[in-house]
LOGUMI-884798 format. One line per 2 residues: number of its first residue (from 1); their letters; for each residue x, y, z of C-alpha. Coordinates in steps of 0.02 Angstrom, whole numbers, plus 32768, in hexadecimal, padded with zeros to 4 digits. Layout:
N
NUM> a> X Y Z; ...
***
This chain:
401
1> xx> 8000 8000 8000; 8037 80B2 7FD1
3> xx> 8014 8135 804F; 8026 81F4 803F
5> xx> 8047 823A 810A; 8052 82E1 811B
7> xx> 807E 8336 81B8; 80B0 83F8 81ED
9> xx> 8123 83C5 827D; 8132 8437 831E
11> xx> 81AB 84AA 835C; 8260 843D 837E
13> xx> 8246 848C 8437; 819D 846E 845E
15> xx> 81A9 83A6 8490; 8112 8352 8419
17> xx> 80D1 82A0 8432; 8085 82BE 8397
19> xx> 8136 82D5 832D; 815F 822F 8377
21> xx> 80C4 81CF 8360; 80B3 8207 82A1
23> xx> 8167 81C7 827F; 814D 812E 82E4
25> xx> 80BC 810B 825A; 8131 8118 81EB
27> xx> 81BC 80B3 8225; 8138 8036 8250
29> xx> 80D7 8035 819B; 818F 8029 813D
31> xx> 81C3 7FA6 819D; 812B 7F40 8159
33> xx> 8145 7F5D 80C2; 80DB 8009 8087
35> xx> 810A 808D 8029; 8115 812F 8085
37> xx> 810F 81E0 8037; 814A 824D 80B2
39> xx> 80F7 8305 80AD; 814A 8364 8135
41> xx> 814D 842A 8158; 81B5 8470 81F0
43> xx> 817F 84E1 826F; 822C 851C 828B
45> xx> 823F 8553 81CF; 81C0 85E8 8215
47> xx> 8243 8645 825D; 82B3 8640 81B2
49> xx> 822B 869D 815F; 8225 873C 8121
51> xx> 81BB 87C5 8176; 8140 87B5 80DC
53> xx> 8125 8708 80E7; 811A 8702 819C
55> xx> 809B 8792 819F; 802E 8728 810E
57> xx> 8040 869F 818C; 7F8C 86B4 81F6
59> xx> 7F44 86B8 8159; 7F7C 861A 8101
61> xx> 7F60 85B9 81A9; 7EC6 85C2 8173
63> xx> 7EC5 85A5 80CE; 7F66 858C 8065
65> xx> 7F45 8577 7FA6; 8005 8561 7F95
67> xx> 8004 84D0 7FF5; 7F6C 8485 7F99
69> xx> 7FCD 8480 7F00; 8071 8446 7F30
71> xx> 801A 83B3 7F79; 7FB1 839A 7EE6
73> xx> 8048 8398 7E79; 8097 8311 7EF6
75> xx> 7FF5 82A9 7EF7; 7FE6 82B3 7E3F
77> xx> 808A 8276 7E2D; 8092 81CB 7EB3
79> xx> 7FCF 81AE 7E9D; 7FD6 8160 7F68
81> xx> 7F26 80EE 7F8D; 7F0C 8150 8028
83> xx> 7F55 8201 8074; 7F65 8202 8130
85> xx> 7F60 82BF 816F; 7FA9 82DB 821F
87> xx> 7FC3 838D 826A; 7FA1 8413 81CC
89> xx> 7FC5 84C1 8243; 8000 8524 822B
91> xx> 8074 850E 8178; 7FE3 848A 80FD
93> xx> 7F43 84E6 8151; 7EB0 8466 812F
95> xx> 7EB3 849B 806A; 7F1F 83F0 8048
97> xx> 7E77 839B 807D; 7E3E 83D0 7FDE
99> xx> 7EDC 83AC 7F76; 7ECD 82F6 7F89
101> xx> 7DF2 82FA 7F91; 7E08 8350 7EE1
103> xx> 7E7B 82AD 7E99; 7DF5 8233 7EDD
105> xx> 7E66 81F3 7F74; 7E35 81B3 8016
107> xx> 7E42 8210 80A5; 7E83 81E2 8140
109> xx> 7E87 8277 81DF; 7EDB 8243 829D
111> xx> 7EAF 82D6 8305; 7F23 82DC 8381
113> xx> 7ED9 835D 83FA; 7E3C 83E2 83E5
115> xx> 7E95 8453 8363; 7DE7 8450 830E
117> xx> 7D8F 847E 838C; 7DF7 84E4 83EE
119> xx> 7E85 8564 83E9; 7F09 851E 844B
121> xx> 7ED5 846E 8425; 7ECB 8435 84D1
123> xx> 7E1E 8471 8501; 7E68 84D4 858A
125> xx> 7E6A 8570 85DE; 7EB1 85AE 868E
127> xx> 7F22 84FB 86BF; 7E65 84A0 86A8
129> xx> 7DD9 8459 863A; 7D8B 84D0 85A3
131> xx> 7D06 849C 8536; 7CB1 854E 8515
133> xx> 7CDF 8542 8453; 7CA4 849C 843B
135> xx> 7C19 84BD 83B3; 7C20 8564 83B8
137> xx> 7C6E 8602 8352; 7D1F 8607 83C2
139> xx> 7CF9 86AA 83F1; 7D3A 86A4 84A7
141> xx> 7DD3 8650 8472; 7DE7 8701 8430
143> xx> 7DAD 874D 84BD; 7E37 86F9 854D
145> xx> 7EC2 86DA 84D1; 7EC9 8618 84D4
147> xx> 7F49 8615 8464; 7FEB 865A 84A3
149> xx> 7F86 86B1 850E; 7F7F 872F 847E
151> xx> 7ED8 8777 842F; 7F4B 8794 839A
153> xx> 7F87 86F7 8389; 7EEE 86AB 83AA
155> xx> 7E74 8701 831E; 7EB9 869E 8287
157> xx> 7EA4 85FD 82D9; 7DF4 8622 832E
159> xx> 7DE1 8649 826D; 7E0A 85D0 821C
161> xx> 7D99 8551 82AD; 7D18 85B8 827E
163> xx> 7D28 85B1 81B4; 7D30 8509 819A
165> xx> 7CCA 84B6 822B; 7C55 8530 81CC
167> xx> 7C6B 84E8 8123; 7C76 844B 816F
169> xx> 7D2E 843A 810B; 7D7B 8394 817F
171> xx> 7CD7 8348 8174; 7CC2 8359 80BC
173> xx> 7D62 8324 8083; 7D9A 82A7 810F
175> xx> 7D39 81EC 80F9; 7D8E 81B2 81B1
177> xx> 7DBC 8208 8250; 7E54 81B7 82CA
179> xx> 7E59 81D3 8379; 7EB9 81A3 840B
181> xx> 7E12 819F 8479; 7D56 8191 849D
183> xx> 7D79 8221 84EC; 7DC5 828B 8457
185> xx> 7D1E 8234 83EC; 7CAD 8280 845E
187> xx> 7CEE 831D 8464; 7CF4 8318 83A8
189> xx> 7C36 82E6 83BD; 7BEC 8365 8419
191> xx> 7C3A 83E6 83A3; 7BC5 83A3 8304
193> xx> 7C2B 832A 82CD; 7BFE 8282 828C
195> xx> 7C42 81F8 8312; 7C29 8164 8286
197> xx> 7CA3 819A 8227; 7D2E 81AB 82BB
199> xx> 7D95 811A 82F2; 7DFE 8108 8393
201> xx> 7EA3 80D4 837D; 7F0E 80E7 841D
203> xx> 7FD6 810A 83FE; 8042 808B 8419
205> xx> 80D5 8097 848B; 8182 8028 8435
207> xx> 81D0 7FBF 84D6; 8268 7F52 84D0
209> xx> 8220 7EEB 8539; 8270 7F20 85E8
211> xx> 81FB 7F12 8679; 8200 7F41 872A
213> xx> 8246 7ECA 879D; 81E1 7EB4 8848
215> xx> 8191 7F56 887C; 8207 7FE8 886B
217> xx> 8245 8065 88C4; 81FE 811A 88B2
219> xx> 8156 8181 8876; 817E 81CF 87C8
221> xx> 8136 826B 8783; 815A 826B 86BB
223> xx> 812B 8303 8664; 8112 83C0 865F
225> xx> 812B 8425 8715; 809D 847C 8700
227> xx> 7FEB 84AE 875B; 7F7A 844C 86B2
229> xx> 7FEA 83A9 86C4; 7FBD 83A3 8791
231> xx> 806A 83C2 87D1; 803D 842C 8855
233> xx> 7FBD 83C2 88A3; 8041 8338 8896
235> xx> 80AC 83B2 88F7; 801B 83E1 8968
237> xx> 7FF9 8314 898D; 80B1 82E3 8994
239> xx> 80F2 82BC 8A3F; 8180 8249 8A71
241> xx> 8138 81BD 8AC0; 80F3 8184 89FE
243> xx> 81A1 815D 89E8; 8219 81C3 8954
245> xx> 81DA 8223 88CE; 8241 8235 8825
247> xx> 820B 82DF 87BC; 8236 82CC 8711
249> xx> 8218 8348 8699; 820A 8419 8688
251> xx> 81BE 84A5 8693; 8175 8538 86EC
253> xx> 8166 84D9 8799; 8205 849D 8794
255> xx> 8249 8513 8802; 81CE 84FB 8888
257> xx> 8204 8451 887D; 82B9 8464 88A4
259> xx> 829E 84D4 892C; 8220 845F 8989
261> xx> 82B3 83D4 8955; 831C 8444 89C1
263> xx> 82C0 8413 8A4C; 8281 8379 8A38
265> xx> 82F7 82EF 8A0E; 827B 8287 89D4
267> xx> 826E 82D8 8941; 82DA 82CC 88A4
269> xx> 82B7 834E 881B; 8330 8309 8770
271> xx> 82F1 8390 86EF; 82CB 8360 863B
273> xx> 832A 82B1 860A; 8345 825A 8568
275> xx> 82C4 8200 8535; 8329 8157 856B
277> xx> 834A 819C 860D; 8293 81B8 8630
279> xx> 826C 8108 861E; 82F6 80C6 8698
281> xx> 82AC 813C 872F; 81E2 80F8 86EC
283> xx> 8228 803C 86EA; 826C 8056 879C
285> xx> 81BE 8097 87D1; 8150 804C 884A
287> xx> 80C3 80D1 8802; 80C0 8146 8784
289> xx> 8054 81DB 87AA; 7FD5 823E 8737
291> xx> 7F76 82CA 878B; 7F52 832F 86FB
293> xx> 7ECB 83BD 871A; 7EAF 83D2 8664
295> xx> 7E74 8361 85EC; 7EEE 82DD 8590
297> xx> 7EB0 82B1 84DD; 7F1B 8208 8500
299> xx> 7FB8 81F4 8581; 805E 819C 8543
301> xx> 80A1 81A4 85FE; 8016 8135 8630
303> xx> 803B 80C2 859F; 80E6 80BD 85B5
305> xx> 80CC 80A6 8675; 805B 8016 864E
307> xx> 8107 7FCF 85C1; 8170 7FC0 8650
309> xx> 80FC 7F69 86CA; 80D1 8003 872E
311> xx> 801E 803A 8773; 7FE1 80E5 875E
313> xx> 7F91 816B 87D0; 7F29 81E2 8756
315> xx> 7EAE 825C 8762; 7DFB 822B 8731
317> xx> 7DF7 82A0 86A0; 7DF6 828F 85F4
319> xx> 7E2D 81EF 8592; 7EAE 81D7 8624
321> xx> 7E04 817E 8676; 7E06 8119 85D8
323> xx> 7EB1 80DA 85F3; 7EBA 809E 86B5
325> xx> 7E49 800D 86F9; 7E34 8061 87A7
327> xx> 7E5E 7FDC 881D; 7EC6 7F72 878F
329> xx> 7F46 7FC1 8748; 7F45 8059 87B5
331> xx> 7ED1 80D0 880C; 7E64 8175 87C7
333> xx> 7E52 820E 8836; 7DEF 82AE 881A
335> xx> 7E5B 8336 87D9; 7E8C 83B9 8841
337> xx> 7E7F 8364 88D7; 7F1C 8345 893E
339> xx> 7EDC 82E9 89DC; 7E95 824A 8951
341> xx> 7F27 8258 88FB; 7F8F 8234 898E
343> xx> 7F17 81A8 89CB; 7F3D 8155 891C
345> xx> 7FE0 8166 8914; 7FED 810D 89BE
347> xx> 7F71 8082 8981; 7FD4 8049 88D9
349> xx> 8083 8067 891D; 8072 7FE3 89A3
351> xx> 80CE 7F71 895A; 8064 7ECA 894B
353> xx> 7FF2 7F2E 88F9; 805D 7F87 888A
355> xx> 80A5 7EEB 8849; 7FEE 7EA5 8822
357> xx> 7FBA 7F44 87E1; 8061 7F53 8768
359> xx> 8036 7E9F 8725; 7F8E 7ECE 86F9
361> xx> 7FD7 7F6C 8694; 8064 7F14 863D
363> xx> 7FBF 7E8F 85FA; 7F69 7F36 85C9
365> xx> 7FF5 7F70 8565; 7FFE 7ECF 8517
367> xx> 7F53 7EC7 84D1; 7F47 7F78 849C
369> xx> 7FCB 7FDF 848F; 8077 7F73 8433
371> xx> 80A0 7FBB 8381; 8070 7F12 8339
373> xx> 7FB0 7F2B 836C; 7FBA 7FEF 832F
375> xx> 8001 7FA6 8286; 7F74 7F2F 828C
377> xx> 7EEB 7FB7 8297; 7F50 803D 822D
379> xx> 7F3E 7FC5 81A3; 7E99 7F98 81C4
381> xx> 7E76 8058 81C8; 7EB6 806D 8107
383> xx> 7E72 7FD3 80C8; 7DC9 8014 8123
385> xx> 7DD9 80C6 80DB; 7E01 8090 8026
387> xx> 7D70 801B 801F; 7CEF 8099 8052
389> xx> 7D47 811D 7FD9; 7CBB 8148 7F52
391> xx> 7D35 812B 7EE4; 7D58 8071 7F1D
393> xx> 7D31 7FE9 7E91; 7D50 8070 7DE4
395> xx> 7DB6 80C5 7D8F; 7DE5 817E 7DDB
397> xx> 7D9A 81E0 7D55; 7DF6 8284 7D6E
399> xx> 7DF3 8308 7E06; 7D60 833C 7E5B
401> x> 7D29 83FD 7E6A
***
């Protein structure tokens, strides 16, 4: 099978599971065998631009008729069976939707986050849950500056949500919807669009095969230092008779961290590791721990918690419910709320019960989350998609207006 996957990849400095999961597709579809055409732009070629092109830039976001014709050019030319669009913001701009609709091709959208729906993509506003867009003209996403916490910056992209969820321009020239979660389905559902057409993939998580041995040693936080991701309830919760906690990871919080470190010993605050690194401290884990205040449209810690063997604490929010069997492979505590946290913690990181609870999550993993299975329903996602195509069983007569 020939596929055309096209992805605007984010800022080198701005950490994106979504950079890795599209070229883990990739590596994965190669290796079995399929042709990949690779359509990449760079968010980092934004800052080599002139001042022209950069002040055009708003505008084509929303709309980029240079884009639509390279790609039609590069579709013309390899004729793939299906085109797999990933993230299209800010350099394609959803006009390559109807490059490939125009040649008769399949379709094929994974929505990552809310980008559709929302301004900053994360359905989020003030470190918690937003959802005042969701089927609406993003007007107050204008209004508080969701994006960059700039009005400016905002407009073109409340603009461009607006535009095409009014011309209805994904659901015209996409035949299937991926996403990582019921949740992200859902959200997608309440906002008008169709839920038969979406189907939920998880993302896989690669694993050499290294597991935990017995029930480790120390509480690890994985992730962003910051009030949406929980980490100052976790700080709030933490005292020193739940053992050792291990911070990995950066940002605003971080500080905060290392002075409380000062003072307790318990705590050990690393800073942003390789991505190698990070997996040593979750493998030595006896719990991984969650306690995001905003939603999650999936949650690769969990996952990769759960590829080592570890149990999870997470927040009962978003598809992060989805993901941990409360009382299996882990335990699920309101967000915001430091005192259940704590009780949790204590509960899965006694160690019988982390090692019966890590068990259960290495199974999970197993059955749904291995790249073999994600290859299995990747495939079955083209073969699905072509086969539905209009123009499945004749001839492509010529492009489509």
């Amino acid at each position: 099978m020939r596929v055309a996957m096209l992805h605007n990849r984010y800022r080198t400095g701005q950490p994106s599971g979504e950079n890795t999961v599209v070229a883990q597709t990739i590596d994965l579809l190669r290796n079995s065998g399929h042709e990949i055409d690779l359509y990449a732009r760079n968010s980092d070629d934004i800052a080599e631009m002139g001042r022209k092109d950069r002040a055009l830039l708003p505008f084509r976001s929303v709309w980029s008729f240079s884009a639509e014709r390279d790609l039609t050019q590069l579709l013309q030319a390899q004729r793939p069976d299906v085109v797999h669009v990933h993230n299209t913001f800010p350099l394609f701009s959803p006009s390559v939707l109807r490059a490939a609709y125009r040649l008769d091709l399949p379709v094929v959208a994974t929505l990552h986050n809310f980008r559709l729906l929302c301004a900053n993509g994360v359905l989020q506003r003030d470190g918690g849950p937003c959802e005042s867009c969701i089927g609406k003209v993003p007007l107050a996403a204008v209004k508080h500056g969701c994006y960059r916490d700039s009005r400016v910056q905002t407009l073109p992209l409340a603009t461009s949500i607006g535009v095409h969820n009014a011309l209805q321009t994904w659901q015209r020239y996409v035949g299937t919807f991926v996403v990582p979660s019921e949740f992200v389905r859902d959200r997608y559902a309440a906002a008008g669009f169709d839920p038969e057409r979406f189907v939920v993939k998880p993302h896989a998580v690669p694993h050499s095969g290294a597991v935990r041995g017995g029930a480790g040693d120390a509480v690890v936080f994985l992730g962003r230092l910051s009030e949406d991701k929980g980490f100052a309830d976790l700080l709030h919760a933490w005292d020193s008779s739940l053992g050792r906690l291990v911070v990995v990871g950066d940002g605003p919080l971080r500080a905060a961290a290392e002075e409380r470190a000062r003072k307790d010993l318990s705590i050990q605050v690393l800073g942003q590791l390789p991505w190698a690194d990070g997996m040593e401290q979750l493998r030595s884990a006896r719990v991984a721990v969650v306690p995001a205040r905003s939603y999650e449209s999936f949650g690769l810690v969990v996952v990769e918690a759960f590829a080592h063997g570890v149990p999870v604490v997470a927040s009962r929010l978003g598809a992060l419910a989805e993901l941990v069997d409360d009382g299996e492979s882990g335990a699920l505590t309101a967000p915001g709320d430091p005192e259940g946290l704590r009780k949790a913690i204590g509960l899965v990181a006694d160690p019988e019960t982390s090692i019966a609870f890590g068990e259960r999550a290495r199974q999970v993993y197993l059955e749904r989350f291995t790249p073999e299975r994600d290859l299995e329903a990747t495939e079955r996602i083209y073969t699905d998609a072509i086969a539905r195509h209009p123009a499945s069983g004749r001839a492509r007569t010529g492009p489509r207006v």
